[in-house]
RODO-953550 format. One record per residue (C-alpha): residue in one letter; z, y, x. Coordinates in steps of 0.5 Angstrom, whole numbers, m for minus. Example, Ala and Ser with C-alpha at 12.3 -4.5 7.8 and 13.67 -1.06 7.14 Angstrom:
REM residues 2
A	16	m9	25
S	14	m2	27
END
This chain:
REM residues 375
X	m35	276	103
X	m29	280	101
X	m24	274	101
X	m26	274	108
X	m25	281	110
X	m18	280	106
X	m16	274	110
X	m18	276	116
X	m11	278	119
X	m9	270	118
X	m8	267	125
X	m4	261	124
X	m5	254	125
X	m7	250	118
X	m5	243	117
X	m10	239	120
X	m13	236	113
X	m14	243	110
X	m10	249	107
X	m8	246	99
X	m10	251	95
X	m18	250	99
X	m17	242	98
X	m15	244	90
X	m21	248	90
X	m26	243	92
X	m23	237	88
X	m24	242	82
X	m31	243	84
X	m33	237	85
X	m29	234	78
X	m33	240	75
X	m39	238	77
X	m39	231	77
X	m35	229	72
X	m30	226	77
X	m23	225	77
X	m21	226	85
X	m14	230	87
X	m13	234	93
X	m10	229	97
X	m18	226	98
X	m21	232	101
X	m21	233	108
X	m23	240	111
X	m28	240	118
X	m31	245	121
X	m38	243	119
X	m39	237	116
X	m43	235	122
X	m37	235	126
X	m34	231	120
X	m39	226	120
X	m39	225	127
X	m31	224	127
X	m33	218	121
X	m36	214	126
X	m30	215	131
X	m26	212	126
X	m30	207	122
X	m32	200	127
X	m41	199	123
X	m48	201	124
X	m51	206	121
X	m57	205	117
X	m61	211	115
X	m67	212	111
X	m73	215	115
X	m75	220	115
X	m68	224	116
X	m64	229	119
X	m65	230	126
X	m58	229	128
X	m55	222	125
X	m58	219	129
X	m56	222	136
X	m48	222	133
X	m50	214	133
X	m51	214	140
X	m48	219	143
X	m41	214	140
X	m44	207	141
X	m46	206	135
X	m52	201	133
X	m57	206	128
X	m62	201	124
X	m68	205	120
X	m69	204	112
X	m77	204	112
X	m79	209	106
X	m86	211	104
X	m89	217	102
X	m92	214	95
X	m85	214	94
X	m82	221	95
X	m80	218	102
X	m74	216	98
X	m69	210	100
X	m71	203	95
X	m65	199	93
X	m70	193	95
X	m71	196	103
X	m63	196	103
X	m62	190	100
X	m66	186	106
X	m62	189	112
X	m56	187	108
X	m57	180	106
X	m58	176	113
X	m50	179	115
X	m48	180	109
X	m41	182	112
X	m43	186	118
X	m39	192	117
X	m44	199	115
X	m45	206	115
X	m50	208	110
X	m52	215	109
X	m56	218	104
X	m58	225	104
X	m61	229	98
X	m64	234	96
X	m67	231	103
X	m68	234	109
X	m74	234	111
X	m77	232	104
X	m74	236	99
X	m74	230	95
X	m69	227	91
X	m67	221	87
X	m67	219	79
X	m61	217	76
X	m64	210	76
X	m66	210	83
X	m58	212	85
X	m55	207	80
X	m59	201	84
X	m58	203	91
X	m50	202	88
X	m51	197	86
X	m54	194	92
X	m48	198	97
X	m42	195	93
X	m45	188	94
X	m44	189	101
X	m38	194	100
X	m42	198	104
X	m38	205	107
X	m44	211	104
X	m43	217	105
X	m47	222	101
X	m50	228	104
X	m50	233	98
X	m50	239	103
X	m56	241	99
X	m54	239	92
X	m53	246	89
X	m60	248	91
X	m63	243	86
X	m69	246	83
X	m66	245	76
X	m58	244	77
X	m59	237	75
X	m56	235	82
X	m52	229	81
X	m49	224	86
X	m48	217	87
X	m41	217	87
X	m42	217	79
X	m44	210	80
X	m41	207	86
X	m35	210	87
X	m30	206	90
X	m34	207	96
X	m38	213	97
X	m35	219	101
X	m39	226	98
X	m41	230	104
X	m42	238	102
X	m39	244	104
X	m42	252	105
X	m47	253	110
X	m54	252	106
X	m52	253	98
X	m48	259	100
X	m52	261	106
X	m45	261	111
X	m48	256	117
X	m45	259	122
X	m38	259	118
X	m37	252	120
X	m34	250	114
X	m35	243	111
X	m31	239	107
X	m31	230	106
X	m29	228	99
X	m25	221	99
X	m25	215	94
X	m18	214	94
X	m20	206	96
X	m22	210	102
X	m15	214	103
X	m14	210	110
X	m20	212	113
X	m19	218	111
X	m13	219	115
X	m15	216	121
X	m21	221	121
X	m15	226	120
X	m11	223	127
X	m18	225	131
X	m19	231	128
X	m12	233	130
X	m13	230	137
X	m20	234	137
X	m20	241	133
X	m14	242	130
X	m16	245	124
X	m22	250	121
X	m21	256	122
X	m16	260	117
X	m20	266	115
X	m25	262	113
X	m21	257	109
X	m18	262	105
X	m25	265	103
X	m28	258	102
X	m24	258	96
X	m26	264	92
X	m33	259	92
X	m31	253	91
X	m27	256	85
X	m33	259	82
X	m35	264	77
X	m40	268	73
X	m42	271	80
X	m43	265	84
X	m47	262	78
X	m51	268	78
X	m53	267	85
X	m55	260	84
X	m59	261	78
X	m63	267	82
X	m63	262	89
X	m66	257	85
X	m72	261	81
X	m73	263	88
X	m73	258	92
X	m78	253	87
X	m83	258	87
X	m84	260	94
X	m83	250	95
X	m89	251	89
X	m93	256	93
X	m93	253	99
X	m94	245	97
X	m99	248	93
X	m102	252	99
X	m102	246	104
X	m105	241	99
X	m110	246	98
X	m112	246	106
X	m113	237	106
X	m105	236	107
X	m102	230	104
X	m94	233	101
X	m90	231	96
X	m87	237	91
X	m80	239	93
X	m75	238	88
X	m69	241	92
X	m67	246	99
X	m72	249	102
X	m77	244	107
X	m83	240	105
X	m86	234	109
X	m93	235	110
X	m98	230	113
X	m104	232	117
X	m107	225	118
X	m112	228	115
X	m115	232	121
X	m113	226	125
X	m120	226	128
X	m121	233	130
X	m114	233	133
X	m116	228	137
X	m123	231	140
X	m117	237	142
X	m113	231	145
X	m107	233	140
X	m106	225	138
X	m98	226	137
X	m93	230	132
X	m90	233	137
X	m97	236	141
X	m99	238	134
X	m93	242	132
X	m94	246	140
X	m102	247	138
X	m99	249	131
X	m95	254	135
X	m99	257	141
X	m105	258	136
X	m101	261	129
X	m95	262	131
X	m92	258	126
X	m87	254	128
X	m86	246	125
X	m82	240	127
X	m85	234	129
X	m84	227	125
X	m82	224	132
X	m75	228	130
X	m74	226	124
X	m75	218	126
X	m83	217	126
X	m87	214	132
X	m90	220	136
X	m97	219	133
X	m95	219	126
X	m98	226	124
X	m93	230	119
X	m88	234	121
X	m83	238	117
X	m83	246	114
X	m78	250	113
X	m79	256	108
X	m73	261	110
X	m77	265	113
X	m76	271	108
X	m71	276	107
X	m66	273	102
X	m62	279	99
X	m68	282	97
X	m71	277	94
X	m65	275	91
X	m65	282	88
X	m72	282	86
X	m71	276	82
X	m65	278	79
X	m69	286	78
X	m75	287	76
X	m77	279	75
X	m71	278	71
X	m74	276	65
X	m81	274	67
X	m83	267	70
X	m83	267	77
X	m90	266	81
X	m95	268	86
X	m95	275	85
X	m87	275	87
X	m89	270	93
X	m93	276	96
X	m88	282	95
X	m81	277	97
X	m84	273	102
X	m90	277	105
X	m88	272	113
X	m89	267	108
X	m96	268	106
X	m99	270	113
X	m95	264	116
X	m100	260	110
X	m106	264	112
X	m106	263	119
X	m104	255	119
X	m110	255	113
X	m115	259	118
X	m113	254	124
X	m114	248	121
X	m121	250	118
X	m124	251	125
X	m122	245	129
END
């Protein structure tokens, strides 16, 4: 936040790829974290990574394949451009992860047909991610078809354990790494997103470049000026994902165990900040009140509780598929960042830390609770 307010006054135009010193940043970063050897040229600089994406399927002719569940707005980018979506089937006895064989299927009857793939883990809505393993035979299955895949790692700071690694590590001449600010760092609404570029890739990159100057010119430069402060980390910045990730492990324990308890199917989350639950369970007493779709039960859920869901039909399910995805952010995050860092600083988050930090949390847990008994 200093850096910005030291930057506010900048007003001109940047080059359409991004300010050097922030594209410096993030190849650092990600040769940091990573172990990569990218250079500055292979960055590119939007305003959000949604845009940046949307831009990627301007520039390169290919279907998009997407592992469902997903995020909601893969997909209807697809469309709104004319492009073809195909749906991964994954399964919850799999953490809903992506199996190398599932990818190999749609692949081998036009085994040159030009495609998109995107993974995103930790996953939204899941909160799942992927072994090394898993990664390594997804690879192996992209680089056979030379598939383009982009690796949505908006949530990779946010690994529970900071053992994020990604698939460019094992396929990298054709992996572009989606990341930016909004979900690790908490700026959203900064809009600052960032695509990394194997240099086998260095065409793409640069006809997405040609669109952007036709589209949004350039991101904005007091933000991009800042951004470089977090990118280049610190003992700051190390300190705050520390405390995040204590805090948001233990509020996803809390309420995976909290749902399970109440007869929902729900997969631990390893990352980010949201669960799947599945209420299948309930499928008969939902149908004696005419709630028979994800979407007529997220509304009931809401008009009887207050506690709002999104339906699976938005993340890629067929209406009646009975799960939905939960976000758990509806806490003051300051104070639970300074109550982690305060008075549980040397002691094991839990419970009792749930209840003091995110007291919104629990009642929305009590309520759901509550409701679902009495059907």
């Amino acid at each position: 936040m200093d850096a910005l307010k030291e930057h506010a006054h900048e007003k001109d135009y940047l080059p359409v790829k991004g300010l050097k010193s922030l594209r410096e940043s993030i190849a650092g970063y990600i040769n940091r974290s990573e172990r990569m050897r990218c250079s500055w040229e292979d960055v590119l600089i939007g305003p959000g990574s949604k845009e940046l994406l949307f831009i990627l399927q301007l520039a390169y002719y290919g279907d998009l394949l997407i592992p469902r569940p997903s995020w909601v707005s893969y997909a209807p980018q697809a469309r709104i451009i004319g492009r073809s979506v195909h749906w991964l089937p994954t399964h919850a006895e799999n953490n809903w992860q992506l199996t190398a064989e599932e990818l190999d299927i749609i692949c081998r009857d036009d085994p040159s047909r030009p495609r998109i793939l995107i993974l995103n883990y930790p996953s939204n809505p899941t909160g799942c991610t992927y072994t090394d393993d898993q990664l390594l035979a997804i690879a192996n299955v992209a680089r056979k078809y030379k598939l383009i895949l982009l690796s949505d790692e908006i949530y990779g700071e946010v690994h529970f354990e900071g053992k994020h690694k990604s698939i460019a590590r094992y396929y990298p001449e054709g992996t572009i790494i989606s990341t930016g600010l909004s979900k690790w760092a908490g700026a959203g609404g900064w809009r600052l997103g960032t695509f990394i570029f194997p240099r086998e890739l260095r065409p793409l990159l640069d006809a997405m470049a040609i669109i952007a100057s036709e589209t949004f010119t350039s991101t904005s430069a007091p933000i991009q000026y800042a951004a470089i402060s977090a990118f280049n980390g610190g003992d700051d910045i190390d300190e705050y994902l520390v405390q995040s990730r204590r805090v948001l492990k233990v509020i996803g324990e809390y309420v995976h165990r909290r749902l399970s308890d109440m007869g929902a199917v729900v997969q631990k989350p390893e990352g980010a900040f949201y669960l799947f639950p599945d209420f299948s369970n309930f499928r008969e007493q939902l149908a004696s009140k005419d709630i028979k779709t994800s979407q007529a039960f997220c509304q009931a859920l809401l008009e009887n509780t207050g506690v709002a869901i999104l339906p699976a039909s938005d993340f890629g399910f067929v209406p009646d598929h009975l799960a939905a995805r939960l976000a758990f952010v509806d806490f003051d995050g300051a104070e639970a960042l300074n109550l982690a860092g305060g008075d549980y600083a040397a002691t094991d988050l839990a419970d009792d830390f749930v209840e003091q930090a995110c007291p919104r949390l629990v009642k929305a847990m009590n309520k759901m609770e509550a409701w679902l008994t009495s059907l």
